[in-house]
C-alpha positions as CSV (number, residue, x, y, z in Angstrom):
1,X,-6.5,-73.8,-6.5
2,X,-6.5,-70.5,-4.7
3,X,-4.6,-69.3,-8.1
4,X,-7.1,-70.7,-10.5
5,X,-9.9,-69.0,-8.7
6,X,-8.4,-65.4,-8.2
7,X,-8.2,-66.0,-12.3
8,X,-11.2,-66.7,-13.2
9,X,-12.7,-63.7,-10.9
10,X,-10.9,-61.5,-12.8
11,X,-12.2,-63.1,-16.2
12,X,-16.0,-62.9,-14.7
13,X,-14.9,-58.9,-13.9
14,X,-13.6,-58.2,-17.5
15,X,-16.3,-59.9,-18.9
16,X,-18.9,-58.6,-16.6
17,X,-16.9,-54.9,-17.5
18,X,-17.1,-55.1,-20.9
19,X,-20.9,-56.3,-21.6
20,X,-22.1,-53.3,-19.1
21,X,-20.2,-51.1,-20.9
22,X,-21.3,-52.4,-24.2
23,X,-25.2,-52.1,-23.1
24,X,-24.4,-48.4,-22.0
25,X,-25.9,-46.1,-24.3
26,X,-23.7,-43.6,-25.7
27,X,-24.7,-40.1,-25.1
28,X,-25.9,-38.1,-28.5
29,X,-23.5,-35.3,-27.2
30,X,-20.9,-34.9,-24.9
31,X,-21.5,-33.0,-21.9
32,X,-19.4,-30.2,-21.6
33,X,-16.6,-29.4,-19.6
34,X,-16.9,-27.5,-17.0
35,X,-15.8,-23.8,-17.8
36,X,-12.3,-23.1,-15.5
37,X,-12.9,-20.7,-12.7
38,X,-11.6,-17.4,-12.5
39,X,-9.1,-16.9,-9.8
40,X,-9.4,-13.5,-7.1
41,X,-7.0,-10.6,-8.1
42,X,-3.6,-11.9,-6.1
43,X,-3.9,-15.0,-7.8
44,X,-4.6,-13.4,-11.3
45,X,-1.9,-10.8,-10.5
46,X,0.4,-13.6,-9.2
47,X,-0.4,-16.3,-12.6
48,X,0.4,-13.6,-15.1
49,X,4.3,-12.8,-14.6
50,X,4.5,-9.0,-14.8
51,X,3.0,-7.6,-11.5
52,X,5.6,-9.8,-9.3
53,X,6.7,-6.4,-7.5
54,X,3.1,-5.6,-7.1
55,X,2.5,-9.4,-5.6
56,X,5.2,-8.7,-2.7
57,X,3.9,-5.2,-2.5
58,X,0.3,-6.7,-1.6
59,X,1.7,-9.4,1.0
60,X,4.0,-6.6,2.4
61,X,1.3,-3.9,3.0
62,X,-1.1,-7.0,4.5
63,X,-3.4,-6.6,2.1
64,X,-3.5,-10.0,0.6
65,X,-6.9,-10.9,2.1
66,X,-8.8,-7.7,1.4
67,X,-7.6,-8.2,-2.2
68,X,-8.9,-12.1,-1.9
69,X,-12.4,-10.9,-0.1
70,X,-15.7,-10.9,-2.3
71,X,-14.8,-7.3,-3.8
72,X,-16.0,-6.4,-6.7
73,X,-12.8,-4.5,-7.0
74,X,-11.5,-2.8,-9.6
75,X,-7.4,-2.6,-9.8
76,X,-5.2,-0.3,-11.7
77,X,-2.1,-2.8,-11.8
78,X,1.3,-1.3,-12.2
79,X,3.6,-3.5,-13.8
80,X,6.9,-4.9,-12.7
81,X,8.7,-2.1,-14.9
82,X,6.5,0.6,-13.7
83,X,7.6,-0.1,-10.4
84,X,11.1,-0.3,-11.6
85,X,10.8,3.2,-13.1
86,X,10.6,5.1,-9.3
87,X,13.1,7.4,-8.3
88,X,15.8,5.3,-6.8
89,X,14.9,4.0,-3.5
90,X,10.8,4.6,-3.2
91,X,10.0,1.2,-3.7
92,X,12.7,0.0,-0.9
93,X,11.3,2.8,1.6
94,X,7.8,2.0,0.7
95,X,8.6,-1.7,1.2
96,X,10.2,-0.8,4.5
97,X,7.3,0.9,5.7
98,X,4.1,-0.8,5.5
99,X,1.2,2.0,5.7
100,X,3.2,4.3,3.4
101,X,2.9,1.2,1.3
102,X,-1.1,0.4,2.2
103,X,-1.8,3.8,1.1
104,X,0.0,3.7,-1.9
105,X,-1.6,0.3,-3.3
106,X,-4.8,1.4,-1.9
107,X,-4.8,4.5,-4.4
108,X,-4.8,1.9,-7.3
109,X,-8.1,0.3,-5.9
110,X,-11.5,0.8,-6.6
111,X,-14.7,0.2,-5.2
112,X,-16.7,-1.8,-7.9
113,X,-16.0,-3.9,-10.7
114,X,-15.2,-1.0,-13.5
115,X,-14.8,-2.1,-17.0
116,X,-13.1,-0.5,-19.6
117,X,-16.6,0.5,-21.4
118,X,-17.2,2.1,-18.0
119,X,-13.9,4.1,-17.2
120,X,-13.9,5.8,-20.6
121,X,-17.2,7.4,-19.4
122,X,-15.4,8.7,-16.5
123,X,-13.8,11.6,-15.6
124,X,-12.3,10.9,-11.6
125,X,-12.8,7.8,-9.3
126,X,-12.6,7.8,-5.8
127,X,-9.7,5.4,-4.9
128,X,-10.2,2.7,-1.7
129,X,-7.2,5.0,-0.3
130,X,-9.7,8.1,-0.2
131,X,-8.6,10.1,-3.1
132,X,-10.0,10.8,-6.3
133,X,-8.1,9.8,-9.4
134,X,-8.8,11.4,-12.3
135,X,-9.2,10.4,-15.7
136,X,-8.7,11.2,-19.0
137,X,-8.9,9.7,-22.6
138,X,-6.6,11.3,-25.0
139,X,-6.3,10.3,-28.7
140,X,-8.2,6.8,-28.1
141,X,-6.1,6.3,-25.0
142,X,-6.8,5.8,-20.9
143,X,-4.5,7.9,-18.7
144,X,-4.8,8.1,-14.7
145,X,-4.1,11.5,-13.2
146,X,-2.4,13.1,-16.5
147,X,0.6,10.6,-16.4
148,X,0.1,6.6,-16.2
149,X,-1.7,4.8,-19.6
150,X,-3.8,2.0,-19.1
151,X,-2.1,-0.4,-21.5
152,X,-4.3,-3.7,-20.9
153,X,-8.0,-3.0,-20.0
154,X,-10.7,-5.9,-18.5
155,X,-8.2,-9.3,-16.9
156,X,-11.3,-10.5,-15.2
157,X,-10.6,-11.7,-11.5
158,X,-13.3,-13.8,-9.3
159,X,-14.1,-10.6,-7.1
160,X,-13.4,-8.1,-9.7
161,X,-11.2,-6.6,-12.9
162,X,-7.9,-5.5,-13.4
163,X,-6.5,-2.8,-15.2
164,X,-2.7,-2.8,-16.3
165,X,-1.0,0.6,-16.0
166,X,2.4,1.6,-16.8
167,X,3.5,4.1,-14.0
168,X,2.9,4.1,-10.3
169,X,0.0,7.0,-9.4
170,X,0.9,7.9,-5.8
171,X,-1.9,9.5,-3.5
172,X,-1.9,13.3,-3.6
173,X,0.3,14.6,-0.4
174,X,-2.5,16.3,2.4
């Protein structure tokens, strides 16, 4: 009995199912889907595959969470072969000493969200570390302080925009 009932519940629920969603009207156009949401700079940085050095660079120099803050910033990203291409043991003593490090990562940060229609205008930017960075466009191509191309311009981050370079620029020495 207890069977017979349970069954014809779930025949009344089908039933029931299918005539409200037969009275439904249909929409005349689908809504749209929700447009993804762009991540901050460590998590763009981290998702694309070529700034891993850069990525432990950040979390080593604790500067994960200023990079994740509202921003806008504006990020000169060396890739995982610029880093690669440093004089034999900088990137271990940088790594190995933390506000070397900051200061060094700092100098590829500015203030701002600075698009590539904007940087070709320019001729220096003050860097987050303190020092200016100057640049240059030579035969239709971005170059920071006379020696690192910007290869990728405008990867568009929650709190700002990065710009992938192919060298390391390090701070001038004072």
């Amino acid at each position: 009995m207890k069977r017979m009932v349970l069954i014809s519940l779930a025949a009344v629920a089908l039933v029931v199912s299918a005539c409200s969603s037969a009275a439904s009207p249909s929409p005349a156009t689908p809504a749209p889907s929700p447009s993804p949401a762009l991540a901050d700079i460590v998590a763009t940085a981290g998702a694309n595959g070529s700034f891993t050095t850069l990525v432990t660079a950040v979390k080593a120099a604790g500067l994960v969470e200023t990079l994740q803050g509202a921003g806008p910033f504006t990020v000169f990203a060396p890739t995982d072969a610029a880093f690669a291409a440093l004089p034999a043991g900088t990137l271990d003593s940088l790594l190995a000493d933390p506000e070397a490090l900051k200061k060094v990562l700092l100098y590829h940060v500015v203030s701002g969200k600075v698009t590539a229609d904007q940087v070709v205008g320019l001729t220096s930017a003050t860097s987050v570390e303190g020092s200016p960075i100057t640049i240059a466009v030579k035969d239709g191509k971005v170059y920071l302080n006379d020696s690192a191309q910007v290869v990728t311009t405008d990867v568009m981050a929650s709190n700002g925009v990065i710009h992938v370079i192919d060298q390391v620029i390090l701070p001038p020495s004072k």
